[in-house]
N, C-alpha and C positions, 0 to 999 in steps of 0.2 A: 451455472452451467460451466462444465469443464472444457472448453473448447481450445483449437488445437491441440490437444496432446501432445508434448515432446517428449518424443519415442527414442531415448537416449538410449539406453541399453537394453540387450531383450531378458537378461536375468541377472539377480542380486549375486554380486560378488558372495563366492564362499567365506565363510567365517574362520579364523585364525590370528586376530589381535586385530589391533588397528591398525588404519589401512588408511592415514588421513589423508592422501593425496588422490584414492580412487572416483573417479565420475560420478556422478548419480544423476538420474534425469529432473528436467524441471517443467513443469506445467502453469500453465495463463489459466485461470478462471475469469471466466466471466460474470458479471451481475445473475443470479439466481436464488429461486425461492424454494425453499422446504417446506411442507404443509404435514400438518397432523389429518387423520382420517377425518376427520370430523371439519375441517378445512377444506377438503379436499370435495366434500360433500358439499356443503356449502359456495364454493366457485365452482364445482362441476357437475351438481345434480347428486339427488338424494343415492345412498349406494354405490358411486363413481367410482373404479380402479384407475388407477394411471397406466395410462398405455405406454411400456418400454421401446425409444426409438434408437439407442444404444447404450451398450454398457461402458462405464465407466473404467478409471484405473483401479480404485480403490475397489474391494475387493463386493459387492453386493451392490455396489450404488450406479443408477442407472440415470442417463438424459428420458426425461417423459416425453411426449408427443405433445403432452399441453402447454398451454402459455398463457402470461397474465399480464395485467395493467398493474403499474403501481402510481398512486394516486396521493398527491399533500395539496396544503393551499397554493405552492408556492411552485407545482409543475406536477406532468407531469413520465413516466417510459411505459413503453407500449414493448408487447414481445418479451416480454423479461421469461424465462427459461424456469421449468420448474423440474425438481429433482427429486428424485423415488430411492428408495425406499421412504413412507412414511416415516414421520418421526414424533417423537412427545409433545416436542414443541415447535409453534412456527418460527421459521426463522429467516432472513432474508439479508443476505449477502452483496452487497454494494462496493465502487471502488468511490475514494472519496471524491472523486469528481461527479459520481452520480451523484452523491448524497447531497453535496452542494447545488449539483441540478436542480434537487428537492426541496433547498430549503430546509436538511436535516442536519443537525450535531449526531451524528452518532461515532460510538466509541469504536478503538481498535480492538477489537475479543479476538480470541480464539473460540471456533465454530463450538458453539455448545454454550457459551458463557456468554447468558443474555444479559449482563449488569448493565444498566445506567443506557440500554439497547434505547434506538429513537421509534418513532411509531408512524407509521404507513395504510393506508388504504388499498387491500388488495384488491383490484375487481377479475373474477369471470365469470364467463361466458352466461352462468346460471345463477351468481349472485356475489354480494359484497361479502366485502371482513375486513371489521375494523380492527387491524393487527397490533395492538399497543405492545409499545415492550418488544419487537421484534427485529426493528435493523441495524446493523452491526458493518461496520468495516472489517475482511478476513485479515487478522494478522497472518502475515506469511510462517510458514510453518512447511516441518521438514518431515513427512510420514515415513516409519522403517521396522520393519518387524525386529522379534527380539536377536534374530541372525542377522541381522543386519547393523543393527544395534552393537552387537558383540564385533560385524568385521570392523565399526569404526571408533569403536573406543566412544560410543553415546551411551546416553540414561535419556530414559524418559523425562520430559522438561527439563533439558537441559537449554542453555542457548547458546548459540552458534553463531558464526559468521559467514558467508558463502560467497565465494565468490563463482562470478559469472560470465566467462572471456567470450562476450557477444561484440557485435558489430563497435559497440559504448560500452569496452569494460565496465562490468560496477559489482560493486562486493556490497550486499548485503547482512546487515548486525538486525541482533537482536533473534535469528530464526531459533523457533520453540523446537524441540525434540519431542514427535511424537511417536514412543514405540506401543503398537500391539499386536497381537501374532493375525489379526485379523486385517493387517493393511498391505501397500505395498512401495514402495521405495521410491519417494518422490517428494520432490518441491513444489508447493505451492504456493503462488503470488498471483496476483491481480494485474488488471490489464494495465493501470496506472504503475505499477513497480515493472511491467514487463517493457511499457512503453520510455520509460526514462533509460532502463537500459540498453534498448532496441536489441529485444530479446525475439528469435525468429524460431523457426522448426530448427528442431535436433540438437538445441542447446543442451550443455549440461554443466551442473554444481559439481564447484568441488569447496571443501571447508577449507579458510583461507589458509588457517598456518597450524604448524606445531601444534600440538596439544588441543587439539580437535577444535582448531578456528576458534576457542574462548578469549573474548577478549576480557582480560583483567582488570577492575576496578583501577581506575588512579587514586591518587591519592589528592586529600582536601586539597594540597597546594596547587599540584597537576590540574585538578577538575575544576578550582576556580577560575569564571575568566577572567581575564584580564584589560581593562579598559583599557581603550586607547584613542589617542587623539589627531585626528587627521589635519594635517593645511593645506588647501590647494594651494598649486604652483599655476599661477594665472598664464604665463605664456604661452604654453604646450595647447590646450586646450583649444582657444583661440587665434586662429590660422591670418585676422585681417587686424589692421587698426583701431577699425570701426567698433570689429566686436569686443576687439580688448578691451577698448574706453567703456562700454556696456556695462562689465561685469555681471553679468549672465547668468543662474545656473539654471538648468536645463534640465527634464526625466534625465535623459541621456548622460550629464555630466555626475547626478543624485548615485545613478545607479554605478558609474565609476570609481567615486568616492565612497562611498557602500563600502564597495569587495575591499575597500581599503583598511577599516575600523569595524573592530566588534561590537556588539548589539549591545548597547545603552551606553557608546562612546559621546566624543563631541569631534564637532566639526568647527574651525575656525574661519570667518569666511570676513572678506575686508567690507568695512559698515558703506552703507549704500548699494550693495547687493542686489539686486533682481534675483528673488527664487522660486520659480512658475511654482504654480500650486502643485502640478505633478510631483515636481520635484519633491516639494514639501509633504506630500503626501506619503514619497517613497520614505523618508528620515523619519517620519513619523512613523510611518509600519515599523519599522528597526529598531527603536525605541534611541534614535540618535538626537543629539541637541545640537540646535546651530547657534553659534555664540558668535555674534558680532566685535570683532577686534580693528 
């Protein structure tokens, strides 16, 4: 379900070259299910239409009245939103925090492209489906007819970068270009991408820079990274005698030293150390090594 709508501009800038500093609105989706007729019959009784509770941005697609359970071993959401028009395939839209609610790996697709999709239990009201193959994380993605296309200097799959001057600036990479004369002029991201940016009503994209927000390949030296090695400085840290003499480290110190070295660095820490398991836990997620010196 597409919920709130930000209602950024009321019409697509006219076309006359690119325009890469122009607005565009962005839109929060919410967790929501696609169902094929035959889907549709099956959770909502033999012959069932979806009843239209409003229309959408996108040019034909509508919020249904109906709603569904989605069901794993491992949890499970109630109310999840189902969206009409029918389609060929079922398909079901998650941010990764639901998925992980679930207990699922499922991939980042763009809506349509069910590869390597996790598999879910849909329940309603009038019966199950067992939806293999069907939930996908939405990659965020930027819909634009071909006039619109043409005012910003886009291709279809192209990708972009966006930025987003909300409450928590954040510029978004990777956004897919999607043009067809059948859509209309919009960003879409998940409540998880909307909530890291504290993205509210009436936001809007704009493509981050020059040359239509692409960011450019680095090169092998650029893109490799570069290890590094951290030494705490035991005084700062440590405010009393007592815990000096300790030598300590703590979640809290793990996670300071973190932000400090890149992912599969070393940490040098003086021998006889205390490193609470949190700690160890955090260096271990990082792929950091602690080397006793």
């Amino acid at each position: 379900m597409v919920e709130g709508v930000l209602k950024g501009l009321g019409a697509a800038p006219a076309a006359g070259g690119p325009c890469c500093g122009d607005p565009f609105p962005v839109e929060v989706s919410a967790r929501h299910v696609h169902v094929t007729k035959e889907a549709a019959e099956i959770l909502f009784g033999k012959g069932y239409e979806l009843h239209k509770k409003k229309m959408l941005s996108q040019p034909g697609e509508f919020l249904a009245e109906e709603r569904v359970k989605l069901v794993t071993p491992k949890g499970q959401i109630e109310n999840v939103a189902v969206l009409g028009p029918e389609r060929k395939a079922v398909q079901v839209e998650l941010s990764a925090t639901d998925a992980k609610s679930l207990g699922l790996k499922a991939p980042v697709n763009l809506s349509g492209d069910l590869s390597g999709a996790a598999d879910v239990l849909i329940m309603g009201p009038a019966g199950c489906l067992q939806a293999n193959g069907s939930v996908i994380i939405a990659k965020a993605h930027l819909h634009l007819t071909p006039a619109d296309a043409q005012h910003y200097g886009l291709s279809d799959g192209q990708i972009v970068s966006v930025r987003v001057d909300s409450q928590r600036p954040i510029t978004f990479d990777g956004i897919v270009c999607r043009v067809r004369s059948d859509m209309a002029l919009a960003m879409h991201i998940d409540f998880d991408e909307a909530n890291a940016g504290m993205i509210g009503p009436d936001a809007v994209g704009r493509l981050a820079a020059c040359g239509c927000g692409v960011s450019q390949p680095a090169s092998a030296a650029q893109s490799a990274p570069q290890k590094r090695t951290f030494t705490p400085q035991w005084k700062a840290p440590y405010p009393s005698p007592a815990a000096h003499s300790r030598k300590l480290i703590t979640e809290a110190d793990a996670r300071q030293m973190k932000a400090g070295i890149e992912r599969g660095g070393t940490v040098r820490i003086p021998k006889g150390t205390i490193v609470t398991p949190a700690a160890r836990d955090i260096f271990t997620n990082a792929r950091i090594k602690l080397e006793m010196v």
